[in-house]
One Martini backbone bead per residue (centre of mass of N, CA, C, O) as a GRO file, in nm:
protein
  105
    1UNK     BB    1   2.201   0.915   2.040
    2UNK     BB    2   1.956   1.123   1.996
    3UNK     BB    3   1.693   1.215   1.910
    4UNK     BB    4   1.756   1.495   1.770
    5UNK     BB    5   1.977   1.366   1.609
    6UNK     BB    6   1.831   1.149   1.446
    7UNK     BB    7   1.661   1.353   1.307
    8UNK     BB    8   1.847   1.525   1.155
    9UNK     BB    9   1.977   1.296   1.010
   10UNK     BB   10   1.663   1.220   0.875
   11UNK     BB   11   1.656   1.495   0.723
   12UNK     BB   12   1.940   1.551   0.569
   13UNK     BB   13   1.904   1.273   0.432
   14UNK     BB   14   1.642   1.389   0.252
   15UNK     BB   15   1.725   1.719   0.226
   16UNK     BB   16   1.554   1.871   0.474
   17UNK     BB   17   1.431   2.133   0.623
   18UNK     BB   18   1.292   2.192   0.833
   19UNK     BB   19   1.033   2.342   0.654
   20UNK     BB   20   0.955   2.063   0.561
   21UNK     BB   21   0.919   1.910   0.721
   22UNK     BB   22   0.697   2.116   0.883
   23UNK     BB   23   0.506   2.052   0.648
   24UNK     BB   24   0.471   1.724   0.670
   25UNK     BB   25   0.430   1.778   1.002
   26UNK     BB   26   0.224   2.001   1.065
   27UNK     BB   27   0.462   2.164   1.222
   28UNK     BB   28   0.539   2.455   1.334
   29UNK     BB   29   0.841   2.584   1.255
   30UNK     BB   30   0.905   2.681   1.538
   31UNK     BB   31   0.833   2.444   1.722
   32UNK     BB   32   1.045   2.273   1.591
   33UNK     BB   33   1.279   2.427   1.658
   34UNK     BB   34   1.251   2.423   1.966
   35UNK     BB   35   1.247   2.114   1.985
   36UNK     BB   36   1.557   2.073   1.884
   37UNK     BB   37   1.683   2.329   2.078
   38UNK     BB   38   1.695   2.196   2.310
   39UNK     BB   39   1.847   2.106   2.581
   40UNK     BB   40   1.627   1.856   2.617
   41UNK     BB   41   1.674   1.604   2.343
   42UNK     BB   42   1.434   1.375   2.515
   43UNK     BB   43   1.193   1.649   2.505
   44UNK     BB   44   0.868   1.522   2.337
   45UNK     BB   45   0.582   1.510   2.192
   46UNK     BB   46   0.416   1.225   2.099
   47UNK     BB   47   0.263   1.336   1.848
   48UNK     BB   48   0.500   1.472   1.714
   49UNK     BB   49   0.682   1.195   1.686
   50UNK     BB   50   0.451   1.066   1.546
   51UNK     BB   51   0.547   1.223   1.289
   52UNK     BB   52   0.831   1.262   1.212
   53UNK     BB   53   0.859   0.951   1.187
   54UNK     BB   54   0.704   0.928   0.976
   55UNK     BB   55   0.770   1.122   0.777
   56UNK     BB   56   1.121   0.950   0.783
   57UNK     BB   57   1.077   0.657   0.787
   58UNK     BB   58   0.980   0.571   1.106
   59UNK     BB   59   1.011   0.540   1.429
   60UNK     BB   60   0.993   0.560   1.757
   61UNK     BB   61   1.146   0.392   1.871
   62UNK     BB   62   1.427   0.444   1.684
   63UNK     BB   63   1.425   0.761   1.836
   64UNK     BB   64   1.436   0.657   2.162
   65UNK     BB   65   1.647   0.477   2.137
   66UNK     BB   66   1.953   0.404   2.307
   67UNK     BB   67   2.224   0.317   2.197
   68UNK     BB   68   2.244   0.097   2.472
   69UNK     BB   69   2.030  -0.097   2.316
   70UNK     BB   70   2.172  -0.163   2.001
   71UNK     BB   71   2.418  -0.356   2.148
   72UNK     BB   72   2.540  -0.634   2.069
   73UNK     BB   73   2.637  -0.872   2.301
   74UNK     BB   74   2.914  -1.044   2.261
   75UNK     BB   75   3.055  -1.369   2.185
   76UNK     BB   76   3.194  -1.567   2.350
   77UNK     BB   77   3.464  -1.778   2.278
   78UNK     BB   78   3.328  -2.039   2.332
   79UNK     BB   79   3.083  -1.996   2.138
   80UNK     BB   80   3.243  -1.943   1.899
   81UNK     BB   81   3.350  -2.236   1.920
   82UNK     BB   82   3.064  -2.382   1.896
   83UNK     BB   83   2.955  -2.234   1.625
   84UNK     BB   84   3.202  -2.350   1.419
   85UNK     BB   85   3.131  -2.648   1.486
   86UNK     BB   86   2.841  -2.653   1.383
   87UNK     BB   87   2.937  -2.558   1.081
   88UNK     BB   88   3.126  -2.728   1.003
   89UNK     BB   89   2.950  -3.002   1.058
   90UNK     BB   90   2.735  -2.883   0.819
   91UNK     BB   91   2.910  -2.905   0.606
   92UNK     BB   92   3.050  -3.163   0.617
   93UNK     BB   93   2.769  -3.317   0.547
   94UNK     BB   94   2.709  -3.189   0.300
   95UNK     BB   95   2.997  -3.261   0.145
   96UNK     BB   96   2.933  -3.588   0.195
   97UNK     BB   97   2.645  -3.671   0.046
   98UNK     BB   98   2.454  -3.772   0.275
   99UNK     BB   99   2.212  -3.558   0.233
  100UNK     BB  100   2.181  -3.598  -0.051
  101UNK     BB  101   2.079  -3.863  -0.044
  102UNK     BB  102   1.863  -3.818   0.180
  103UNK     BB  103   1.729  -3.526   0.046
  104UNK     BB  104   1.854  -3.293   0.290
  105UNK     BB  105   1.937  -3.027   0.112
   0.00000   0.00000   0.00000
């Protein structure tokens, strides 16, 4: 998803259509509906950037990463089998009442 994409969603999801968006970030309705209509939708003024972010409770940084920056990624099946025991061998130990024993709770 790109910036404009970002804005859009956020701005629909708000309810608001460009003219109230462009009321709030007060960036006159032309200018705003040119900036999302734009060919390059990841050309963008840093001030008004940082105006449409705050007006739709966002940041920049939010609205400029792109999706692959957002990706967790997945922890190996090995990862996975070591985090599995360290889970497991920690309820073990807690409803083994060692803990409760000693405090550690």
């Amino acid at each position: 998803m790109n910036i404009t994409d970002k804005i859009q969603k956020l701005r629909t999801d708000k309810g608001w259509s460009v003219a109230e968006l462009s009321r709030v970030t007060e960036i006159p309705t032309v200018s705003l509906r040119v900036m999302l209509s734009r060919d390059d939708p990841n050309n963008y003024n840093v001030k008004a950037l940082i105006r449409i972010a705050e007006a739709l409770d966002s940041t920049v940084s939010f609205l400029t990463k792109e999706d692959k920056d957002t990706i967790v990624p997945e922890i190996t099946k090995i990862q996975r089998k070591e985090l599995q025991k360290v889970i497991s061998d920690a309820v073990d130990h807690y409803f083994s009442g060692e803990a409760i024993k000693k405090g550690k709770n």
